[in-house]
N, C-alpha and C positions, 0 to 999 in steps of 0.2 A: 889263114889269118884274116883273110879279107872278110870272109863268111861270119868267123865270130864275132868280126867289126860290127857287121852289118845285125847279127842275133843280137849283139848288146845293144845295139841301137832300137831294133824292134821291142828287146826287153823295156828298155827305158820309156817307148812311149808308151808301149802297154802299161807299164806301173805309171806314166803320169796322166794317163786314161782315165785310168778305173781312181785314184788321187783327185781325180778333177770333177768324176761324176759320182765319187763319194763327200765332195763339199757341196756343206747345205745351200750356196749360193746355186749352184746348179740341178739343183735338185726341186722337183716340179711339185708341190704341194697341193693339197686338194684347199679346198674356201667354202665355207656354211657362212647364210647370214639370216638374219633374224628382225626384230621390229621390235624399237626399244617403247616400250609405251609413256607419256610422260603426260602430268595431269597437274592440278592447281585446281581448290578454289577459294575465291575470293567472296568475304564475305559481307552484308550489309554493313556499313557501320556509321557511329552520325558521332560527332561532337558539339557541345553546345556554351557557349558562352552569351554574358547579356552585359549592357553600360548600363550604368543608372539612372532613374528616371529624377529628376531634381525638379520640383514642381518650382520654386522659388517662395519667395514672400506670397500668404495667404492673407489680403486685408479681409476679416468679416465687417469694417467700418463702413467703409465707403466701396472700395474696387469692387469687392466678391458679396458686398451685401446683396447684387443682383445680379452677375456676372461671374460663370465660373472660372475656374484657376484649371488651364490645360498645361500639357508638359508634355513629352514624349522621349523614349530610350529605345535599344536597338536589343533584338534577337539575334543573334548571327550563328548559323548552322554551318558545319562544312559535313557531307558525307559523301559516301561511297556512290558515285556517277549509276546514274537510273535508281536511284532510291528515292522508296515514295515514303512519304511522311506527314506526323502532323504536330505539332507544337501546342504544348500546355502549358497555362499558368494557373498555378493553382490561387485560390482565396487570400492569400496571404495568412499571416502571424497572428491579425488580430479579427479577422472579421468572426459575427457582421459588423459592418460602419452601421449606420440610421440609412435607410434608404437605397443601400447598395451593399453587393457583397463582402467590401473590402476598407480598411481602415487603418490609419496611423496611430498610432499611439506614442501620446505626451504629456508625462505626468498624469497617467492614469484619466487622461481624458482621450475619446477618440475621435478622429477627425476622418470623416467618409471621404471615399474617393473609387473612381473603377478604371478599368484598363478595358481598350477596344480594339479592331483590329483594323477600320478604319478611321481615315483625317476627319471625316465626319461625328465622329465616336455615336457611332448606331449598332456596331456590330459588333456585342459583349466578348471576350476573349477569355477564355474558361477552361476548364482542364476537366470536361467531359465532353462528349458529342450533345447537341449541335453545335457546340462554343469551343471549337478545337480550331486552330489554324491550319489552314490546308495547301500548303506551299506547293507551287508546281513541282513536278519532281527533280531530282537534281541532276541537270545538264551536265555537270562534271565534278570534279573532288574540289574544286574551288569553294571558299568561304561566301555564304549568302548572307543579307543582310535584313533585317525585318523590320520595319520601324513599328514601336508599341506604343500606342497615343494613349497617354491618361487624363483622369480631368477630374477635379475636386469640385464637387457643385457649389454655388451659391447658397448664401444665407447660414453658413454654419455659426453657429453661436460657443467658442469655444475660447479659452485662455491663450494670450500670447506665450508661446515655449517649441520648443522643436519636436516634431514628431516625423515618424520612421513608422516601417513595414518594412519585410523581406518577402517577395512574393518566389517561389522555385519555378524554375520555367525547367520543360521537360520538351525530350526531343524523341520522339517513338516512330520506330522504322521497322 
């Protein structure tokens, strides 16, 4: 009796043996690994907005009969960090003015004016080479801002009324 105690007893470990190293907790699994590849790109990109240039009141009497009428609005670029660029304004809507490439129109009269790239307005602002603006490149995705100085010459001989142009300003990257 004691024997077959002792057999049951051996049977039972034996079945909670083979019970124990047939669950998958206990069970020694093999491992493969691999190299997940992971890629991105990012591409140039620029956006462009501009303020408007508002010359003010143009006396051809007295003020601008010999003294021109300046004004100045803003370019502002934001692109894609280390993009290089350059900013166009084209002619505008009505030119030619008399004397310069660019003009208002009022009442079918037109009123010369140009746009430069510097405070000194020497340096014509155009929307081919060599008259392209050539912005450092961009430090980061933050918004830049470009001052556009324009200036209606002296002596124009034209009717009191309001005149306008839309000139496109272009951001190429």
């Amino acid at each position: 009796m004691v024997e077959r105690k002792i057999q049951n007893l051996i049977r039972g470990m034996l079945v909670g043996s083979l019970i124990l190293a047939g669950s998958p907790s206990m069970i020694s699994a093999g491992s493969a690994s691999t190299s997940l590849s992971v890629s991105a790109v990012v591409t140039n990109n620029c956006a462009i907005v501009t303020s408007p240039m508002a010359f003010g009141v143009y006396d051809p009497i007295i003020v601008h009969a010999t003294l021109p009428l300046d004004g100045i609005g803003t370019v502002t670029v934001t692109c894609t960090k280390g993009a290089v660029t350059t900013i166009a304004l084209d002619a505008g809507g009505n030119a030619p003015g008399i004397g310069t490439t660019r003009a208002m129109l009022g009442g079918g009269v037109k009123l010369s004016y140009e746009i430069y790239q510097d405070p000194g307005r020497t340096i014509f602002w155009g929307n081919s080479s060599p008259n392209l603006f050539n912005p450092p490149v961009a430090p980061s995705r933050a918004p830049r801002s470009f001052t556009v100085y324009g200036r209606i010459p002296s002596g124009q001989d034209v009717p009191g009324g309001n005149y306008s142009d839309t000139v496109l300003a272009t951001v190429n990257f």
